[in-house]
C-alpha positions as CSV (number, residue, x, y, z in Angstrom):
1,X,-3.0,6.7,-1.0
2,X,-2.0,7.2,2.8
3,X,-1.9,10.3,4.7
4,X,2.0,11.8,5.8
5,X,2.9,11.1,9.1
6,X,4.3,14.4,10.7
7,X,6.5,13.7,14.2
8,X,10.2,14.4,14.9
9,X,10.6,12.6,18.0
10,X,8.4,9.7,20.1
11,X,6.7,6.7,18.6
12,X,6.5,7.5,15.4
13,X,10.4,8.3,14.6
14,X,10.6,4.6,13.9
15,X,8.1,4.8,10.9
16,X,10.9,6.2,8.6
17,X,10.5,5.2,5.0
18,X,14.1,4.0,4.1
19,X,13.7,1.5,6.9
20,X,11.0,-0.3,4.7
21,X,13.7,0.4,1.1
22,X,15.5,-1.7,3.4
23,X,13.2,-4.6,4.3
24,X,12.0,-4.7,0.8
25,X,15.5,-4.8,-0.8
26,X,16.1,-8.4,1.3
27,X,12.9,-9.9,0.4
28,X,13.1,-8.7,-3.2
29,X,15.9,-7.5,-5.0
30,X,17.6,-10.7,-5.6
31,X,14.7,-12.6,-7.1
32,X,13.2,-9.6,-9.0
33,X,15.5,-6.9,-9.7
34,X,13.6,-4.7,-7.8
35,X,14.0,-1.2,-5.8
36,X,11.3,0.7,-3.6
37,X,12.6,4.8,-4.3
38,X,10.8,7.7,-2.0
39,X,11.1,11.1,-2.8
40,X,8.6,11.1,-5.9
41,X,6.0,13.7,-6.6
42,X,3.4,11.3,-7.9
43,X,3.5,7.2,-7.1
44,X,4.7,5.7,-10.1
45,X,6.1,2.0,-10.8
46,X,8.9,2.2,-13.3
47,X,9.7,-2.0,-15.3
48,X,13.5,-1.9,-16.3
49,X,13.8,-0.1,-19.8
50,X,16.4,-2.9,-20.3
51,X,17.0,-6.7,-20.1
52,X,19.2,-7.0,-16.4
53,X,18.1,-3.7,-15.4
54,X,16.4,-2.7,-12.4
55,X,12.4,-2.3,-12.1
56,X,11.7,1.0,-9.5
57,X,8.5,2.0,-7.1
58,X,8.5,5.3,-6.5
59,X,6.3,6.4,-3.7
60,X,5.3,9.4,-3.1
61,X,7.8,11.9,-1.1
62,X,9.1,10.6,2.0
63,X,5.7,9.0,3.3
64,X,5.9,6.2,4.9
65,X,2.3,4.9,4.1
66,X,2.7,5.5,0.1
67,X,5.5,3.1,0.2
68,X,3.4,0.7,1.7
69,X,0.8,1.7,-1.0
70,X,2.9,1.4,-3.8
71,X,4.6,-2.0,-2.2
72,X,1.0,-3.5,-1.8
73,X,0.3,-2.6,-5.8
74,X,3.9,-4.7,-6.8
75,X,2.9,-7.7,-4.5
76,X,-0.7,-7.9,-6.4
77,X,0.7,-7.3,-9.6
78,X,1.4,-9.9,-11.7
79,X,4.4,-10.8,-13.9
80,X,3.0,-9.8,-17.0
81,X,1.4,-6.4,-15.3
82,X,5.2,-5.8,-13.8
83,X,6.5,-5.4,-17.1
84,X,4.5,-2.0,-17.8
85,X,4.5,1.3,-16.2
86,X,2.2,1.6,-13.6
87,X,1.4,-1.9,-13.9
88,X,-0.6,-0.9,-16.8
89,X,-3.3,0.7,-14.6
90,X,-5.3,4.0,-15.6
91,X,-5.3,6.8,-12.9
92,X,-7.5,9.4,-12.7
93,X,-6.2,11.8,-10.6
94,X,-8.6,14.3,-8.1
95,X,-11.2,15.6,-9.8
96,X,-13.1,12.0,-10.3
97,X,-16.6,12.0,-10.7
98,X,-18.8,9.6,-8.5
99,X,-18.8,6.8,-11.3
100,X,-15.3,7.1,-11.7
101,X,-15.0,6.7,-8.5
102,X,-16.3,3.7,-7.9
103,X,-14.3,2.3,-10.6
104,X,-11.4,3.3,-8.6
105,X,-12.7,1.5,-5.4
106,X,-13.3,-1.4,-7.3
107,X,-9.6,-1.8,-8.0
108,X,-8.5,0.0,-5.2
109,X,-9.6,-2.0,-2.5
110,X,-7.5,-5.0,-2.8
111,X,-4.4,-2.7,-2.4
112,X,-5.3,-1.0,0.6
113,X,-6.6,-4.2,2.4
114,X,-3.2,-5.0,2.1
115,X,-1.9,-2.1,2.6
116,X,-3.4,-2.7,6.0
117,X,-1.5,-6.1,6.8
118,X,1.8,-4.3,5.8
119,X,0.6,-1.0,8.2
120,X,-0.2,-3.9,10.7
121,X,2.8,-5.6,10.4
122,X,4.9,-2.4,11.8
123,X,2.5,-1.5,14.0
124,X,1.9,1.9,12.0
125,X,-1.5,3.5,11.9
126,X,-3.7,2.8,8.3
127,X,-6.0,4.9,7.4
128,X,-8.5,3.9,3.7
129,X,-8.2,6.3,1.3
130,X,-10.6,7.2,-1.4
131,X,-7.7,9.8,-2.9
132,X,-9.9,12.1,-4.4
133,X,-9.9,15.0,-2.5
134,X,-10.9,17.4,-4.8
135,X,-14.0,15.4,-6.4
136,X,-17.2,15.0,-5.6
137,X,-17.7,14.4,-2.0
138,X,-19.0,10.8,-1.6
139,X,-21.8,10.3,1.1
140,X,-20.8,8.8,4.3
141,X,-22.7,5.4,2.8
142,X,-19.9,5.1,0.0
143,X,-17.3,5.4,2.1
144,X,-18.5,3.0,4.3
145,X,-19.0,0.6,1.6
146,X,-15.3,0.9,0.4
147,X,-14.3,0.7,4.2
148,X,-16.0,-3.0,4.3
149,X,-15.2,-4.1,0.9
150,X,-11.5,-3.0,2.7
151,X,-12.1,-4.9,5.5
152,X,-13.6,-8.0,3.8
153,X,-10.7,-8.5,1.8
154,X,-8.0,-8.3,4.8
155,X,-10.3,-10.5,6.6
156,X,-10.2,-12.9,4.1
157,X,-6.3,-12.7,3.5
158,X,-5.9,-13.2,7.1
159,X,-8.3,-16.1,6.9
160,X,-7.0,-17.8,4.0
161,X,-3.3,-16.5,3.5
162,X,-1.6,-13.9,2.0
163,X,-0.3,-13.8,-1.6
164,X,3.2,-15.3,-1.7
165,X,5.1,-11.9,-1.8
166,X,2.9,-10.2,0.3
167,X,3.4,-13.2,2.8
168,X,7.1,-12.5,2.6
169,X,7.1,-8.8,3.4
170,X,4.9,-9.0,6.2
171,X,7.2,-11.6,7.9
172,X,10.1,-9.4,7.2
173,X,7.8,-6.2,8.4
174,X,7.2,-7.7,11.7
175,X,11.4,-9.2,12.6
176,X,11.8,-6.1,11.2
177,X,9.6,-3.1,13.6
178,X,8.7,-5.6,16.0
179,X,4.8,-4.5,16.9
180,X,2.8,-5.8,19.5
181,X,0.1,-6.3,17.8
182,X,-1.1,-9.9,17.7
183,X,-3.1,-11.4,14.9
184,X,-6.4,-9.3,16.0
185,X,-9.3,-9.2,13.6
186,X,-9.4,-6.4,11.3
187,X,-12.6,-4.4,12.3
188,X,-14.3,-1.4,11.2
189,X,-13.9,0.5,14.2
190,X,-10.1,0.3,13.7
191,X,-10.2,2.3,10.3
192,X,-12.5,5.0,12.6
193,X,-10.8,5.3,15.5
């Protein structure tokens, strides 16, 4: 779900989580009662437990690329899946064998292809994740077949559009860090290099 950035001064001091709490509050909290909170130990997405109350993303510490996880997860989720914790998704946490796994990846991959436009948008490194560190290690030719499905999806969002609320925060992302970099295509070699 993203790997923590570690720097205290240079390039990366600008890739400070509450700067995207920020963005996201203007693009969402007015329309959907929505917060992004760091500091978690686990990612978790919290619906209000009450009518007028506030729905919460909690990503994971202070990392910078969980909140764009979790973020990425909200903007796919529909209404009806925003009303239940965790967007009503099962998690199986490290530990997954190789055919739960791939049921992971095959939900999984949607998010971090977006996960990439948002990384993209503030010019901040992305990096697939297969979170499953302490499972079974997959062969190189698995986790080169989640890179592409990866890639084929962001491809195809930057081909055809983004989803509405993804669309938004990506605008806001880029006013927002100001990256230089372009509309590019999303390649392989990027997630490798």
């Amino acid at each position: 779900m993203g790997q923590p950035v570690s720097c205290r001064s240079g390039p990366c001091s600008e890739f400070r989580p509450w700067r995207l709490e920020r963005v996201f509050a203007e693009c969402f909290y007015r329309d959907y009662a929505t917060v992004l909170v760091g500091g978690a130990p686990e990612p978790l997405y919290l619906p209000a437990s009450e009518a007028g109350g506030v729905h919460r993303i909690h990503y994971r510490e202070d990392y910078f690329a969980s909140a764009l996880h979790e973020v990425a997860h909200w903007c796919i989720a529909g209404e009806r899946r925003r009303g239940l914790t965790d967007f009503g998704y099962w998690y199986s946490p490290d530990g997954r064998t190789a055919e739960q796994q791939r049921a992971f990846e095959r939900v999984e991959y949607r998010p971090q292809a977006l996960e990439w436009h948002f990384a993209r948008a503030c010019g901040y490194r992305f990096r697939v994740s297969a979170d499953n560190l302490d499972g079974l290690a997959l062969s190189t030719d698995d986790g080169d077949v989640f890179k592409r499905q990866v890639q084929r999806q962001a491809v195809y969002w930057q081909s055809h559009g983004l989803p509405r609320r993804a669309h938004c925060f990506v605008t806001a992302l880029r006013k927002a860090f100001s990256p230089a970099t372009g509309h590019t295509p999303f390649s392989l070699a990027e997630l490798d290099g």
